[in-house]
C-alpha positions in Angstrom: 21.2 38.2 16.5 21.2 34.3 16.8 18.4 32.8 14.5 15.9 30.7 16.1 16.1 27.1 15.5 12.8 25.4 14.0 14.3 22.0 13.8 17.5 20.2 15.1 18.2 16.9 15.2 21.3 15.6 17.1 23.4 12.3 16.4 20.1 10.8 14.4 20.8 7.2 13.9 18.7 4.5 11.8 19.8 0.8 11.5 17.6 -2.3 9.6 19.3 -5.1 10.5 23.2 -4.9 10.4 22.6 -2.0 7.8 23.3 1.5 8.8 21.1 3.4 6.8 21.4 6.8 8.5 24.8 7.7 11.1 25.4 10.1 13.7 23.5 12.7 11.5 23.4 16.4 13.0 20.9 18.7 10.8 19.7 22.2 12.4 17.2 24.6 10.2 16.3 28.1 11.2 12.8 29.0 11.4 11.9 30.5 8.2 14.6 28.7 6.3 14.0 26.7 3.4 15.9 24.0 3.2 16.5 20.9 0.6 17.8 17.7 1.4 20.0 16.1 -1.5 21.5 13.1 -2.5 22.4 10.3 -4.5 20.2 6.9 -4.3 20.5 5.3 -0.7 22.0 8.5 0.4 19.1 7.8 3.3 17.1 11.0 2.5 13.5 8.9 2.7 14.7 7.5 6.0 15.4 10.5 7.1 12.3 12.4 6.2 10.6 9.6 8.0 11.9 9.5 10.8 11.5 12.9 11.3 8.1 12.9 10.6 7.4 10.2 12.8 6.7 7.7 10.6 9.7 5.4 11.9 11.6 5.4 14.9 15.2 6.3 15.3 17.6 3.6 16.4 18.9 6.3 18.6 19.2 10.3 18.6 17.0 13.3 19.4 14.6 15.0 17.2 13.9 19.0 18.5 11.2 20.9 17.0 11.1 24.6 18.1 13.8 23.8 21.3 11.7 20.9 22.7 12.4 17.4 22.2 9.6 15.2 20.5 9.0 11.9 21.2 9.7 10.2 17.8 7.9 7.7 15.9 4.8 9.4 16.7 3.2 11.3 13.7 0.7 12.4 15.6 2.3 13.9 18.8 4.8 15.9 15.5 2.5 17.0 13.9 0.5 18.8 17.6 4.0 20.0 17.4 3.5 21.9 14.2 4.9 19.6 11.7 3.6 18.5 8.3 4.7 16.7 5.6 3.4 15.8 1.8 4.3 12.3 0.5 5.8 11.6 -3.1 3.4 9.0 -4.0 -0.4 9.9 -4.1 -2.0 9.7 -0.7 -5.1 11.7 -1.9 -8.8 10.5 -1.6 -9.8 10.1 -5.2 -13.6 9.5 -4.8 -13.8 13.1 -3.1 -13.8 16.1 -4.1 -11.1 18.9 -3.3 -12.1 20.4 -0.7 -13.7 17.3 0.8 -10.6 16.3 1.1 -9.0 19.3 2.6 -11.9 19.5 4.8 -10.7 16.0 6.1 -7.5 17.1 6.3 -8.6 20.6 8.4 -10.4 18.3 10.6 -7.7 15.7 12.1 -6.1 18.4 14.4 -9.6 20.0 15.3 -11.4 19.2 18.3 -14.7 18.9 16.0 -13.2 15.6 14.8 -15.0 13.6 18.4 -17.8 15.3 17.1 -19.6 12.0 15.3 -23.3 13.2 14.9 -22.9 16.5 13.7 -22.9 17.0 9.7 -19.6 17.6 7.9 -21.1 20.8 6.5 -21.9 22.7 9.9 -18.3 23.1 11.0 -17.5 26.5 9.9 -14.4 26.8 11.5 -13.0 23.6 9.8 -14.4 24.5 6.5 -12.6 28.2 6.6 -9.6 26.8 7.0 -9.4 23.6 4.8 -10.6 26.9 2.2 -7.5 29.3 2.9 -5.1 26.0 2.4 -6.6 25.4 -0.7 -6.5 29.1 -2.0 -3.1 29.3 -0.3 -2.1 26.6 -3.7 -4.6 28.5 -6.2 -6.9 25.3 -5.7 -10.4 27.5 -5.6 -11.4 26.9 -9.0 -11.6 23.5 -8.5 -13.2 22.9 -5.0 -16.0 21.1 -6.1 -14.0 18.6 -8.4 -13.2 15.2 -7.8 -10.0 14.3 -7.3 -10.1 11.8 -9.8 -10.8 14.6 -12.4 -7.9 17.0 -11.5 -4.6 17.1 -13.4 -1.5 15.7 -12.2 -0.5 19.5 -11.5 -3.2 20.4 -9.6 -3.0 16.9 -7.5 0.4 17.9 -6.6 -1.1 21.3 -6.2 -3.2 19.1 -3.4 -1.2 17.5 -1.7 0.8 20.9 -0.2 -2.3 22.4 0.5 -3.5 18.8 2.8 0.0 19.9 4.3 -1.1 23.3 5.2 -4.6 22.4 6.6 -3.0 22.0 10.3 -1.3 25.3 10.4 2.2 24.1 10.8 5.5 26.0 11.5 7.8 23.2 9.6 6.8 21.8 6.1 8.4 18.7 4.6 7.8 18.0 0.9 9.3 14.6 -0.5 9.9 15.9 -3.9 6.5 17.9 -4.8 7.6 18.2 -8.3 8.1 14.5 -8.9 6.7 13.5 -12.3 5.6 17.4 -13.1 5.5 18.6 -16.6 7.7 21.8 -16.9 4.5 24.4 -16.6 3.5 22.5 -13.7 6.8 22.8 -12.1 7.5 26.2 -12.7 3.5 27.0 -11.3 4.6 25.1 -8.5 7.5 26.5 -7.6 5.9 30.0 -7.9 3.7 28.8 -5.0 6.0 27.4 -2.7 8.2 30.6 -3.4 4.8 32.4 -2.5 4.4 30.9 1.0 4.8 32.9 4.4 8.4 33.1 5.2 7.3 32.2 8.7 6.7 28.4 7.8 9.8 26.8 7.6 10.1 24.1 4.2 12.8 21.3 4.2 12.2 19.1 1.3 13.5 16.3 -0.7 14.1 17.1 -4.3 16.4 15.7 -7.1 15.4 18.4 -9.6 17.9 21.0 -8.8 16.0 23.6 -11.2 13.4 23.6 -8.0 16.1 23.6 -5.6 17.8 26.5 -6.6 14.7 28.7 -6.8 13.2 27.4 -3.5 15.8 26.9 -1.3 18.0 28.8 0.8 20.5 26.3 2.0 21.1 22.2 0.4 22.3 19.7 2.5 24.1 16.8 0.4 23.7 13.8 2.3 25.7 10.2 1.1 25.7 7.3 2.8 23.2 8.2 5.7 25.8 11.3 6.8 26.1 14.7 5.9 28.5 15.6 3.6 27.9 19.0 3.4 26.0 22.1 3.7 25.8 25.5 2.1 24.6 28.1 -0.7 23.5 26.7 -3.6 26.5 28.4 -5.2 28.4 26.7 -2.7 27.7 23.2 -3.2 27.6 23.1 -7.0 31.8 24.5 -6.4 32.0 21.6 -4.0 34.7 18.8 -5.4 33.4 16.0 -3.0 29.6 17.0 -3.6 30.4 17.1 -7.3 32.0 13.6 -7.0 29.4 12.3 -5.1 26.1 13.8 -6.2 26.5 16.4 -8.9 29.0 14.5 -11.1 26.5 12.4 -12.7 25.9 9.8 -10.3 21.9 8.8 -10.6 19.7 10.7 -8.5 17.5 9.3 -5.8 
């Protein structure tokens, strides 16, 4: 039986200037899969991410999510689409508490959001599900807390769960763990681990301890092309990824 693709992208190209950052890149991830993206610095991984994301627009190249072609450089048509993404710097409202924010979060996809004269508090709907996002991360304890008061683990705790407040099929995390003290990365990866295996994860990571217990596949990407793809066990045995990546050059 022929897995069902969640997302395939097809001769993905990204130029600034006269520089190529990312070149005839092919990528396809079953639904379900979980996926990591490696590489060494200027590999193009961050370009990548955003262009599939919609945050910048290929120089040329198709972007499918779920069959259908997306019109790219659009976050919000990708994201109607069923695709999320966390960022690796903070993009969390700090003044708010959790679920204020998630509540925000729930809201941008929901029809309630033309809804300017009604209270925040009286969308029930909205509220349930910014609440299940938030438990979905172990977040209910601290609900009523301001951002500004949470730990760095729960903050990266937060920015999954803002993720998951639209429902998607395809998550993209641009290394969740980054900056994580070792019992907030292993609590995080427990979570992510924890997720519906219906939701599809692709994520940038350099710490290969998440990698190998969150990922299915690894795609090693240097200079903006694929270099290979495979098994955890088979990209550690690879000579060229070993050469390029695992060998000790710096990780982006």
């Amino acid at each position: 039986m022929t897995a069902v693709c969640a997302l395939e992208l097809r001769r993905l190209n990204k130029s600034f200037g006269g520089m190529t950052v990312v070149k005839d890149l092919n990528l396809s991830v079953s639904a379900g899969e979980r996926r990591a993206v490696i590489g060494p610095n200027g590999a193009g991984k961050t370009t990548l991410f955003n262009m599939i994301s919609g945050w910048l627009q290929p120089s040329s190249g198709a972007i499918s999510v779920g069959g259908k072609q997306v019109v790219t450089g659009r976050p919000d048509l990708l994201a109607r689409e069923g695709l999320a993404r966390s960022f690796q710097q903070n993009m969390l409202l700090n003044g708010l508490t959790v679920l204020e924010n998630l509540r925000i979060a729930s809201q941008a996809l929901d029809a309630s959001r033309r809804s300017l004269l009604r209270k925040c508090g009286s969308f029930d709907s909205v509220i349930a599900l910014a609440r299940a996002a938030g438990e979905q991360m172990h977040l209910g304890s601290v609900f009523d807390q301001r951002v500004q008061e949470l730990s760095y683990g729960h903050k990266r705790q937060l920015e999954v769960a803002i993720a998951l407040c639209g429902a998607p099929r395809i998550l993209l995390l641009d290394e969740p763990a980054a900056g994580a003290s070792p019992s907030e990365r292993e609590r995080l990866i427990g979570l992510l681990r924890g997720l519906p295996r219906s939701l599809t994860i692709l994520l940038v990571e350099h710490d290969m301890d998440v990698v190998s217990a969150v990922c299915d596949k690894v795609t090693v990407m240097s200079y903006g092309e694929v270099l290979a793809t495979g098994t955890i066990a088979e990209i550690r045995s690879n000579d060229r990824v070993r050469q390029a990546y695992l060998g000790g050059v710096s990780h982006a």
